[in-house]
C-alpha positions in Angstrom: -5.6 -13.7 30.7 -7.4 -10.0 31.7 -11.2 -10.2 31.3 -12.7 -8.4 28.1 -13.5 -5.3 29.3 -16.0 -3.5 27.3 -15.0 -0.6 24.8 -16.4 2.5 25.7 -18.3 4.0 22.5 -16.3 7.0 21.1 -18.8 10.2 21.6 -20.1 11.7 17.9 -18.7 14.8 18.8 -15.4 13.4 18.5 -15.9 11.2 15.8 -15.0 12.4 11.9 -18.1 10.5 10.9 -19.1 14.2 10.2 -16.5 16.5 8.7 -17.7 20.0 9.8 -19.8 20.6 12.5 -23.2 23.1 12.1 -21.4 25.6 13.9 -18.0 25.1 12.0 -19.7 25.4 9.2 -21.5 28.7 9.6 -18.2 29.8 11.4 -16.6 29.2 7.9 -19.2 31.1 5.9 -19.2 33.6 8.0 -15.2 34.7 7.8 -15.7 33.7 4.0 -18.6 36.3 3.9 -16.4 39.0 5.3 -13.6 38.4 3.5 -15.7 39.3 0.6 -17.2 41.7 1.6 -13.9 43.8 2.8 -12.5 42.5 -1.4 -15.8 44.6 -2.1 -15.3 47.6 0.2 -11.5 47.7 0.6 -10.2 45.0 -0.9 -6.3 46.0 -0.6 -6.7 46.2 3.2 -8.6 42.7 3.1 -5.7 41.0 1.5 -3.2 43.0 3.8 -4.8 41.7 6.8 -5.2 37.7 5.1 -1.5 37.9 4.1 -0.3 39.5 7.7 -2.6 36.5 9.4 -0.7 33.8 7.2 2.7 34.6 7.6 2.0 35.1 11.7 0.7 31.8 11.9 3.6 30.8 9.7 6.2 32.3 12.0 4.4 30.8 15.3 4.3 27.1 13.6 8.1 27.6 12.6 9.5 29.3 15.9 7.3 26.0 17.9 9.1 23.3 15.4 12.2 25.0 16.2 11.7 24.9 20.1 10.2 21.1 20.2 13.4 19.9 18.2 15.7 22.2 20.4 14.3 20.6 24.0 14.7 17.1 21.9 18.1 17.8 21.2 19.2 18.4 24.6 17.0 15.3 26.7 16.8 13.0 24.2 14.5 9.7 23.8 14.5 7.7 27.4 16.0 4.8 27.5 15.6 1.9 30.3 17.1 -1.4 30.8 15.4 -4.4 29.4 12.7 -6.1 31.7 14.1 -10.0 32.4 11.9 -10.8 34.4 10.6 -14.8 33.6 7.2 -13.3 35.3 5.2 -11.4 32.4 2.0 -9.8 31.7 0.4 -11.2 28.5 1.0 -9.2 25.2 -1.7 -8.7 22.2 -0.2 -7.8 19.2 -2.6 -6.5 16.1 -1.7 -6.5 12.8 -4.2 -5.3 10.0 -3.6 -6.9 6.9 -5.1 -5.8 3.5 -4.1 -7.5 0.4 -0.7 -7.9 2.0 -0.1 -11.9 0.8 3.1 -10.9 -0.3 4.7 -9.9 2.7 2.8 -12.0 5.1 5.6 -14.7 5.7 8.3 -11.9 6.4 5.6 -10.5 8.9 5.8 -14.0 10.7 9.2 -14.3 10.5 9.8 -11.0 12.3 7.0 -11.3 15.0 9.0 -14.6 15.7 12.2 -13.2 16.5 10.7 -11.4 19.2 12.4 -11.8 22.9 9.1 -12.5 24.5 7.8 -16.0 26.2 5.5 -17.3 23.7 2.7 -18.2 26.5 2.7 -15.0 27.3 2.2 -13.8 23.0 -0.9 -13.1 21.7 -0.8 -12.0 17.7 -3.8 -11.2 16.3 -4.0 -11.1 12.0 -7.1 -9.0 11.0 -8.3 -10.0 7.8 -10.6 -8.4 6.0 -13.6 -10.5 4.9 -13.8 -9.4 0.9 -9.2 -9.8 0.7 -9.3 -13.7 -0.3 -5.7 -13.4 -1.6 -4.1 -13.1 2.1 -7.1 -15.1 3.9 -6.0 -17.8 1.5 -1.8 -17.0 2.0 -2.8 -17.4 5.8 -4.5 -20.3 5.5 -1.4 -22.2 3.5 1.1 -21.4 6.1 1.6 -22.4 9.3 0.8 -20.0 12.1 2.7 -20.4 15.1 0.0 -21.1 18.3 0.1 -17.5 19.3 -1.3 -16.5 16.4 -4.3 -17.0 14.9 -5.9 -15.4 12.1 -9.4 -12.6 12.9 -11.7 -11.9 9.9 -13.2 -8.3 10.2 -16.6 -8.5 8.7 -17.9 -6.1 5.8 -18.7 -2.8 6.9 -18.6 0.8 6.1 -15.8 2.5 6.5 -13.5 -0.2 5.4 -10.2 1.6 7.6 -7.6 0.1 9.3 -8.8 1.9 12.6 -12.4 -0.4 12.3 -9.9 -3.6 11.9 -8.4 -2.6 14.9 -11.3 -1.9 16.5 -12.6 -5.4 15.9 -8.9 -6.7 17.3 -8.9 -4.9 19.9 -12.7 -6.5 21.1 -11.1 -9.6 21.2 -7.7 -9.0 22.8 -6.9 -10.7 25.8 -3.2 -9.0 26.9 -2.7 -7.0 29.6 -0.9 -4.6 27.1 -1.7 -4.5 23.5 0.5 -3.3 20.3 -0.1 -2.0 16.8 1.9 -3.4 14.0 1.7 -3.0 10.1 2.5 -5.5 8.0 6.0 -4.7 7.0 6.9 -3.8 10.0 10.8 -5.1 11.6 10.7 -4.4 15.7 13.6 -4.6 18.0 13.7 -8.3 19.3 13.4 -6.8 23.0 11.0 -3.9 21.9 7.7 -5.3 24.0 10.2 -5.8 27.2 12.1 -2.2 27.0 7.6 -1.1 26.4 7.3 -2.4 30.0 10.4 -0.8 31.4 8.9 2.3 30.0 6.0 1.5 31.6 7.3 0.7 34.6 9.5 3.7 35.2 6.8 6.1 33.8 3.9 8.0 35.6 0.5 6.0 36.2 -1.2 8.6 33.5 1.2 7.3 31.3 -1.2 5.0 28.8 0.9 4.6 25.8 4.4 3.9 25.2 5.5 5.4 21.5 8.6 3.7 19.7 10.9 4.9 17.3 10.3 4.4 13.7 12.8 3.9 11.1 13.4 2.9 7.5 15.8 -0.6 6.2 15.4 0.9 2.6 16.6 4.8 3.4 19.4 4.5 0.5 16.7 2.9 -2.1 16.3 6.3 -4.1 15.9 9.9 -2.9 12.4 9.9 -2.0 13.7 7.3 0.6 16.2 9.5 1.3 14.1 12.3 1.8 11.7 10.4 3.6 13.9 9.0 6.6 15.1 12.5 6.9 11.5 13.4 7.3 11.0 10.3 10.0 13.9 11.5 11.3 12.8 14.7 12.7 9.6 13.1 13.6 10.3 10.4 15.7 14.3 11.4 17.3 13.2 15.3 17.1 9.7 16.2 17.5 7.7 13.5 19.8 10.6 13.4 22.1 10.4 17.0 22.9 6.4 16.8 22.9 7.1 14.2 25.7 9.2 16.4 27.2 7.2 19.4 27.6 4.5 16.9 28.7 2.3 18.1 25.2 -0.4 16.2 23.4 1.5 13.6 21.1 0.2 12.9 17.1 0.8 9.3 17.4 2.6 7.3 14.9 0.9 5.0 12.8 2.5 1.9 14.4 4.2 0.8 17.3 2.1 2.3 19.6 2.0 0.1 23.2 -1.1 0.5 25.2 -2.6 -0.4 28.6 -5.3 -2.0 26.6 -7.8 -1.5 29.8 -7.3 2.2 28.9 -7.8 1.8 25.4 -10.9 0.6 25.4 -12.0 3.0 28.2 -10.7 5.4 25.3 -13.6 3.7 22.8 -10.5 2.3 20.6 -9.8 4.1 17.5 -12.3 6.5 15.4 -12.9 4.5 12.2 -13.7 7.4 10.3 -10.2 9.0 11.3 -7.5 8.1 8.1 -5.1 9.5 11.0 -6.6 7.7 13.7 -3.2 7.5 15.7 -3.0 11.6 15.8 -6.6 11.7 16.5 -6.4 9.1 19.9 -3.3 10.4 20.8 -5.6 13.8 21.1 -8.5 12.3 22.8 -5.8 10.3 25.3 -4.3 13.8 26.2 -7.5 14.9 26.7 -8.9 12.6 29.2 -5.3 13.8 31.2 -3.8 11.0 30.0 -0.2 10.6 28.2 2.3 9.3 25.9 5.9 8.7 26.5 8.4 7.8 23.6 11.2 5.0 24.7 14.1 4.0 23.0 13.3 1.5 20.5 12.8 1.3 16.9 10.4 -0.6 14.0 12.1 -0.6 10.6 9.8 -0.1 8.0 9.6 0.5 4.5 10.1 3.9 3.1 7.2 4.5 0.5 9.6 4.4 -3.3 7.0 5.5 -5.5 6.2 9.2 -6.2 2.6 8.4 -6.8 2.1 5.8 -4.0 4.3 8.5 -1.6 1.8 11.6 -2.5 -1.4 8.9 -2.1 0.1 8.2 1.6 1.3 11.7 2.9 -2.4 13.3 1.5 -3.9 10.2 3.8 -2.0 11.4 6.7 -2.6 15.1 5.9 -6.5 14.6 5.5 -6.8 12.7 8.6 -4.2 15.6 10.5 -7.4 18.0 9.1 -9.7 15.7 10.4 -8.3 15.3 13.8 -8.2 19.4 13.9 -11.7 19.5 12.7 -13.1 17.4 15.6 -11.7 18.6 18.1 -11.8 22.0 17.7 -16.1 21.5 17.2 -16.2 22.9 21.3 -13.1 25.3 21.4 -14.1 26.0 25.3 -14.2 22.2 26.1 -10.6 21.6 24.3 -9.6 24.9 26.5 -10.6 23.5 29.5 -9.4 19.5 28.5 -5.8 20.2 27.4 -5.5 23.4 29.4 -4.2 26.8 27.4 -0.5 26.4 26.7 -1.5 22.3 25.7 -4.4 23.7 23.7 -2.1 25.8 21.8 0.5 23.4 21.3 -2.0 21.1 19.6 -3.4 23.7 17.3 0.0 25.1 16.0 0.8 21.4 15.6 -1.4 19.9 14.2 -3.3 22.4 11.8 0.0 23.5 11.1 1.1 20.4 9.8 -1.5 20.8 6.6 -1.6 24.7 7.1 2.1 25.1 5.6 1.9 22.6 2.9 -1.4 24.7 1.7 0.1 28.3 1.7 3.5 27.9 0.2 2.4 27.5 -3.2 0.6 30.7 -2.8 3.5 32.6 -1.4 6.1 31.1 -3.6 3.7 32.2 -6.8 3.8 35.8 -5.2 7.4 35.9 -4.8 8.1 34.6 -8.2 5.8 36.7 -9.8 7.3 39.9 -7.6 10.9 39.0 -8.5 9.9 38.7 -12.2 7.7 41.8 -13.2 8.5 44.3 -9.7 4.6 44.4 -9.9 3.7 47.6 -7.3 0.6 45.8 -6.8 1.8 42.5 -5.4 4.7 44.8 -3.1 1.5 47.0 -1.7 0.2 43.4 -0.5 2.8 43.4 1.9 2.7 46.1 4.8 6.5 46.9 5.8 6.6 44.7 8.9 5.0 41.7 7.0 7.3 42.1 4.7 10.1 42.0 6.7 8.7 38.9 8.7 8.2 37.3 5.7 11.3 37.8 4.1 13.1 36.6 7.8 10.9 33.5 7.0 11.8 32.7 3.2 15.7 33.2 4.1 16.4 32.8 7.5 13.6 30.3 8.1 14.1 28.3 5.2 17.8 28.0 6.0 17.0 27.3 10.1 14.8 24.2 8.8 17.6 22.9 6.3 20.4 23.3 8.8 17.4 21.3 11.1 17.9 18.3 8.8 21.1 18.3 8.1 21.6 17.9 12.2 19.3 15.3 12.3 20.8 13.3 9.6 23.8 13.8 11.8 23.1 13.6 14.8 20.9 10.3 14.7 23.2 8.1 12.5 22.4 9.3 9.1 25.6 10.8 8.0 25.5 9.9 4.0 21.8 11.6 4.0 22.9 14.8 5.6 24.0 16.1 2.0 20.5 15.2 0.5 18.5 17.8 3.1 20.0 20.6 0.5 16.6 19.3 -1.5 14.3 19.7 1.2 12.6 22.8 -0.2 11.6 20.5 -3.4 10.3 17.7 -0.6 8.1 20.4 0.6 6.6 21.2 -3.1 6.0 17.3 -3.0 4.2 17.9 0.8 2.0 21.1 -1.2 1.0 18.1 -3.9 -0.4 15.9 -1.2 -2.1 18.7 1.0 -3.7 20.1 -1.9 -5.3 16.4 -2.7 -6.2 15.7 0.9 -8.2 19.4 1.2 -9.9 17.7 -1.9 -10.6 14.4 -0.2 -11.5 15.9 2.7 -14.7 17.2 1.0 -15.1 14.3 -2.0 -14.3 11.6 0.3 -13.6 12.3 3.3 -13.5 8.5 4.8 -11.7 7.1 1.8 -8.6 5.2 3.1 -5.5 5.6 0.2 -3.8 2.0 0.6 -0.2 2.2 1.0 1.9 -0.1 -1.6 4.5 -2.4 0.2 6.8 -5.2 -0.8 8.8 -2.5 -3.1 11.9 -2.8 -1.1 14.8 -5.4 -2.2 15.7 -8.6 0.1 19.3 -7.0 0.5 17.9 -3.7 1.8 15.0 -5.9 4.4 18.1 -8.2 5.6 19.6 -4.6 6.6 18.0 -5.1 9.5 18.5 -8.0 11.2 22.1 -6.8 11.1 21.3 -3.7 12.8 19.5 -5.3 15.4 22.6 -7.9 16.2 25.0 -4.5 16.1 22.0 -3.0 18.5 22.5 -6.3 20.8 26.1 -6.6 21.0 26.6 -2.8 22.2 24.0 -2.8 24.8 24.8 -6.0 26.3 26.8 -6.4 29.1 29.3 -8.3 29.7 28.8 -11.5 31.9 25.0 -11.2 30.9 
């Protein structure tokens, strides 16, 4: 077993304990002050200007997406042989639970198909200390020897990032994993981690696999929604990895040196994104990520309500993670370096900054294309309003045509038809950035529980089947 190193305490200045900074805020009040001010003094030019800014930042998030998926297209995910060796380094597995009884014995049941000597398993349950319903489901079955059951003691914020935090204190491997409860690996996912590992730079810390969802085909938010992951996980982190550029981790499946993680200071508890937000910090301490060719199955969120509860938790902590570390705009300069420091900001702010200005320019195109108002056409200067029509036609069509590849391309042929409604997806994306900018100043530590369990047994047993299809074509023969 490695000794417990100590975590390194994550710095406040990188922490979302507090959402704006003194200087962010005056920053803010300042530009808000002028903005005014110009309504007040020339208040056509002001909205001229605001509008121009908008749809430039709109066209450099678009053109970047467009890039990233382009240089993932033509390298792909890498993909290395299984490790077999009999000789390996001891594995921690977390897994927060949070009133997850339910789906607690099909946890075990996966984390015990995995190819991976069992002396050399470590699982760690966190449990939190007020959730009697799973401490008591745990208690009546019986957990393999690898596993054994950590309760995380009350505490404010109660995040899955401070569970991990507390799993991570006590973890033993040499490398460490995050899974969620309703999570489905590859059997050989924590041996193709250490071929990654092995094959990949020593500033290479983390090891991101693929996710997926078993219940794609439950309705058409599932449908919508493994388009999404999708572009996420075969498009966009591969051709971050590629161009060597800060990596948003997912929310799972995320293998660590854990020496390096907790030189890192774990996870920010006060992060609802903490994944993006150490993926960040990693990059900025010169470290990387590298995605490998392996995939978690998990459950597609069914539910509209559940879905927009989820996606505005993601989207607050994406404005949280922006938020922090943008508080020294010379240090992130000088961390990530200028192209890397642009490539995060385009990223991730543009991940929430879309979903909050579509509704506005979609209400000024409607309007326009119902009254011809003069007023809303002298908004627009001639080049703006060329660029912006490019975007609403050409762009628009670019990021359909996008997903309909993707569907292709990466196995999902009977979704590809169902990117024709991605333009509604994104109203749905507007919903949940609108209610994260709202949480963000509420509440900005409140963690919006994801429902799971919705999926049927038929659509879970989906894949175990694609695993055995996954085995049989990469095994060779005589092996």
């Amino acid at each position: 077993m490695s000794s417990l190193l100590p975590i390194v305490p994550i710095p406040g200045e990188l922490s979302a304990r507090a959402t704006f900074s003194r200087r962010q805020l005056a920053a803010m009040l300042a530009v808000l002050a002028l903005f005014c001010l110009g309504l007040l003094v020339m208040h056509l030019l002001a909205l001229q200007v605001v509008i121009a800014a908008a749809i430039a930042a709109y066209v450099a998030i678009a053109v970047y997406k467009i890039y990233v998926l382009f240089v993932a297209v033509r390298r792909g995910t890498p993909d290395f042989p299984t490790i077999q060796s009999a000789s390996l380094p001891l594995y921690t597995i977390l897994v927060p639970l949070y009133h997850e009884a339910a789906v607690l014995p099909g946890l075990l049941d996966a984390l015990g198909k995995l190819d991976y000597p069992r002396d050399r398993l470590e699982v760690l349950l966190l449990l939190e200390e007020d959730d009697v319903e799973t401490s008591r489901a745990c208690a009546a079955l019986s957990l393999p020897g690898y596993t054994r059951a950590l309760v995380v003691p009350q505490g404010y914020p109660k995040t899955k990032p401070r569970a991990c935090n507390e799993g991570l204190a006590a973890a033993h491997g040499e490398y460490l994993v995050i899974y969620d409860a309703e999570d489905r690996p590859d059997p050989d996912q924590l041996r193709k981690a250490l071929a990654a590992f092995a094959n990949a730079r020593s500033n290479v810390v983390c090891q991101q696999a693929k996710l997926a969802y078993y219940n794609q085909r439950q309705n058409i938010l599932t449908r919508m929604f493994t388009i999404d992951y999708a572009n996420w996980f075969e498009g966009i982190l591969p051709g971050l990895t590629w161009l060597e550029a800060p990596i948003p981790l997912g929310g799972t499946s995320n293998h660590f040196r854990t020496d390096k993680l907790r030189e890192l200071g774990g996870w920010d508890p006060y992060n609802v994104a903490e994944d993006a937000d150490l993926g960040i910090r990693l990059a900025r301490r010169g470290y990387q990520t590298a995605m490998f060719e392996s995939v978690t199955w998990e459950e597609a969120n069914s539910k509209l309500k559940s879905w927009i509860k989820q996606r505005s938790r993601w989207t607050k902590g994406y404005m949280q993670t922006f938020l922090v570390h943008t508080r020294h705009p010379r240090r992130l300069w000088r961390d990530l370096g200028a192209m890397n420091c642009w490539r995060f900001v385009i990223l991730v702010a543009g991940t929430w900054f879309a979903g909050l200005v579509n509704p506005v320019f979609w209400a000024l195109g409607f309007a326009y294309y119902a009254t011809r108002s003069t007023a809303i056409e002298a908004l627009f200067l001639t080049p703006v309003y060329y660029l912006g029509l490019f975007c609403l036609i050409i762009g628009n069509f670019i990021f359909i045509y996008m997903n309909v590849y993707t569907a292709v391309k990466w196995g999902y042929d009977g979704l590809a038809k169902w990117a024709m409604l991605t333009p509604i997806y994104w109203i749905l994306h507007s919903v949940a950035a609108y209610m994260a900018l709202y949480e963000l100043i509420v509440r900005p530590h409140h963690w919006q529980k994801t429902t799971h369990g919705l999926a049927s047994q038929a659509q879970k047993q989906q894949v175990d089947l694609a695993a055995a299809v996954a085995t049989i074509a990469t095994t060779k023969p005589g092996t």
